[in-house]
N, C-alpha and C positions, 0 to 999 in steps of 0.2 A: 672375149673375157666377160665373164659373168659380172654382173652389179648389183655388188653384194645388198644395197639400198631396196632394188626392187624386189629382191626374196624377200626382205622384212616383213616390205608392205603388202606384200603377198599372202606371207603367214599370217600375217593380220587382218587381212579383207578374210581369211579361211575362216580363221577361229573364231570370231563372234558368229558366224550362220552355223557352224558347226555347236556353240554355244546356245546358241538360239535351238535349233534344229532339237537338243538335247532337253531344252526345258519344256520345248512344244510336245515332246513325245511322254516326259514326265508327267503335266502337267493333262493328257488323252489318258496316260497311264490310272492316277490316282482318280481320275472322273470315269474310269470303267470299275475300279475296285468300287468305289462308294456307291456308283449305281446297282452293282452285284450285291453290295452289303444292303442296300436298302430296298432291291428285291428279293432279296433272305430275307429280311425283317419283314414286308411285306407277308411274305407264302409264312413265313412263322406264325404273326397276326392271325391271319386268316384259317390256321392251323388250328391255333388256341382257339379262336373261337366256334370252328366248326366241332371239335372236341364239347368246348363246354353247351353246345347246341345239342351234339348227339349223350354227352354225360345228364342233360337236363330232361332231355327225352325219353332215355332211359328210366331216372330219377321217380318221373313223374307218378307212373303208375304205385308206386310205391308211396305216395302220399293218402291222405285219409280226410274225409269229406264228412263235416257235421251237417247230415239232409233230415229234415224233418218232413213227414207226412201223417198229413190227421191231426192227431195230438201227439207224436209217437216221436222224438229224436234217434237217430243212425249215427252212429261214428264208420263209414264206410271206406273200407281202402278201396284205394282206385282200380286195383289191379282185377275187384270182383266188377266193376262196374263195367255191363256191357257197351254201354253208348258212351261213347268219350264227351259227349254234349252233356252229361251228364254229371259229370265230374266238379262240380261245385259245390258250396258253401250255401244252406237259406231252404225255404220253403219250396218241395216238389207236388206236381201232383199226377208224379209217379217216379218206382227206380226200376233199374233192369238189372239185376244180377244172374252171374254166371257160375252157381257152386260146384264141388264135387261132393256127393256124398253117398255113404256107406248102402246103396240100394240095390247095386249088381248083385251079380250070383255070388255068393259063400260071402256075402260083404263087402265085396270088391267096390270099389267108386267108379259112382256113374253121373254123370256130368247134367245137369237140373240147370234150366232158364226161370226166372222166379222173376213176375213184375210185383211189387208191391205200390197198392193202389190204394187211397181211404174208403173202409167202410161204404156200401151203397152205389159204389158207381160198376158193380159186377154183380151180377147175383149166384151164389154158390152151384158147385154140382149137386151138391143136395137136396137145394130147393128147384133144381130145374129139372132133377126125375120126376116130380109131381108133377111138375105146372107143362112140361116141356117133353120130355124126353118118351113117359109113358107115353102118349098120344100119335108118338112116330115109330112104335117097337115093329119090326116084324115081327111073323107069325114062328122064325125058324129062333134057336137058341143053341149061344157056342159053349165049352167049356174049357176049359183049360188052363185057368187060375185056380187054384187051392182057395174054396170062400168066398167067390165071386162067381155071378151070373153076367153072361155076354149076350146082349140082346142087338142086333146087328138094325139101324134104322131103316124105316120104306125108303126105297129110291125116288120117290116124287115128297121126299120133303127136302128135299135138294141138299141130302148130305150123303148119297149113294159112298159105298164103301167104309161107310162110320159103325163103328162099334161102341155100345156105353157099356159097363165095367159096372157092378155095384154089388153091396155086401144088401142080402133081401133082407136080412135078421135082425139089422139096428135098424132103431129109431130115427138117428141121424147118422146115414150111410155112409162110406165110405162111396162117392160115384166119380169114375173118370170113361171122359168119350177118349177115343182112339180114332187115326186114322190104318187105312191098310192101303200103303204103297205096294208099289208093282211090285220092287225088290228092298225089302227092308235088311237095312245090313244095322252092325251093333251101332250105339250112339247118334241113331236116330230119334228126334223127341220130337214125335207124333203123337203123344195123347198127352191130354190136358185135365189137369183135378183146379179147380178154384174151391179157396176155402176164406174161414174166416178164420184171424191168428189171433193168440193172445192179447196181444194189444190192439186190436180190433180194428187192426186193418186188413187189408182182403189181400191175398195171393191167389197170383193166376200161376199157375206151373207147369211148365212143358220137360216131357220127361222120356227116355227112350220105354217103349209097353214094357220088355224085360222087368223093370223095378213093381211092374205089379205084383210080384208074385211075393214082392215085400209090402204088399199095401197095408199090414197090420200095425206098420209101425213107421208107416209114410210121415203122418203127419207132425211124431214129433221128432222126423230125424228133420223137415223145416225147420219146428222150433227150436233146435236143438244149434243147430246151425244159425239162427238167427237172433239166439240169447245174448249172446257174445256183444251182437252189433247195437241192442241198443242203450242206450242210453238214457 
């Protein structure tokens, strides 16, 4: 005969482990949700702010730089500015800009590196066909700009493959030297004009040759383009 006393105490040694048992696994339960909840909130964190790191990055180039050189202030957006080091606020003494302008064939845009430097620390291509450039012409002469003479320099003034560009008929010439690569393809900017700008600082300018053949109106498609910037 069964005793009915020790089922009781049977069901009862059962049901508090079974009780237990229930609250240990509740208790494993709600501490895997909250660590899942707070490695979502984590990767979310970390979400946002890799967002507002690449939004900022982004951003950036799109801000505008009060640079002065000389005596001359720039409001410069970042986005012309070649050198990211560059990209600040205060007195330079130099910038490197990356324009497009209207110099390719039929007017098309052609992509111009422009350092702007003060006054004196370059000396123009005009003044260095005098002093410089005549004294290394070879004897042979190219043509093939519309209004310009190409005089190709001696190979022992150690700029073998150099061509200088100049208008003979001004006063103050139009002069840019060139390089001549083995294979020059478009948007290469091999020749260089320095000049002296309006507000009297000096541009050095590297340009693809193509845009010589706009050399009439080279210099005030700079100015024209760098009206804008100052201030």
């Amino acid at each position: 005969m069964v005793n009915v006393n020790s089922l009781s105490d049977t069901r009862r040694d059962i049901l508090p482990a079974r009780t237990a048992g229930s609250a240990l696994y509740t208790v494993i339960a709600v501490g895997l949700i909250v660590a899942m909840a707070g490695l979502g909130a984590a990767y979310g964190v970390r979400s946002w702010l890799d967002s507002m790191a690449a939004d900022a990055a982004a951003a950036e180039p799109s801000a505008s730089h009060i640079v002065t050189i000389g005596a001359q202030r720039y409001a410069i957006p970042a986005a012309l500015m070649a050198d990211p080091i560059q990209r600040r606020d205060g007195f330079a003494e130099r910038m490197d800009l990356t324009l497009a302008l209207p110099l390719g064939e039929n007017g098309k845009l052609s992509e111009v590196a422009i350092t702007i430097m003060p006054r004196g620390r370059m000396r123009t291509s005009a003044a260095l066909l005098d002093s410089v450039y005549l004294h290394q012409f070879a004897a042979t002469q190219l043509s093939g700009v519309p209004g310009l003479v190409g005089k190709p320099l001696e190979l022992d003034a150690g700029t073998s493959g150099e061509t200088v560009w100049y208008d003979p008929l001004t006063a103050n010439p139009f002069v840019a030297k060139c390089m001549t690569p083995v294979a020059m393809t478009i948007g290469d900017r091999t020749c260089l004009r320095v000049l002296i700008l309006s507000d009297r600082n000096t541009a050095i300018v590297a340009f693809d040759p193509a845009a010589l053949d706009n050399w009439r109106s080279f210099d005030s498609r700079i100015e024209e383009a760098l009206t804008p910037l100052r201030k």
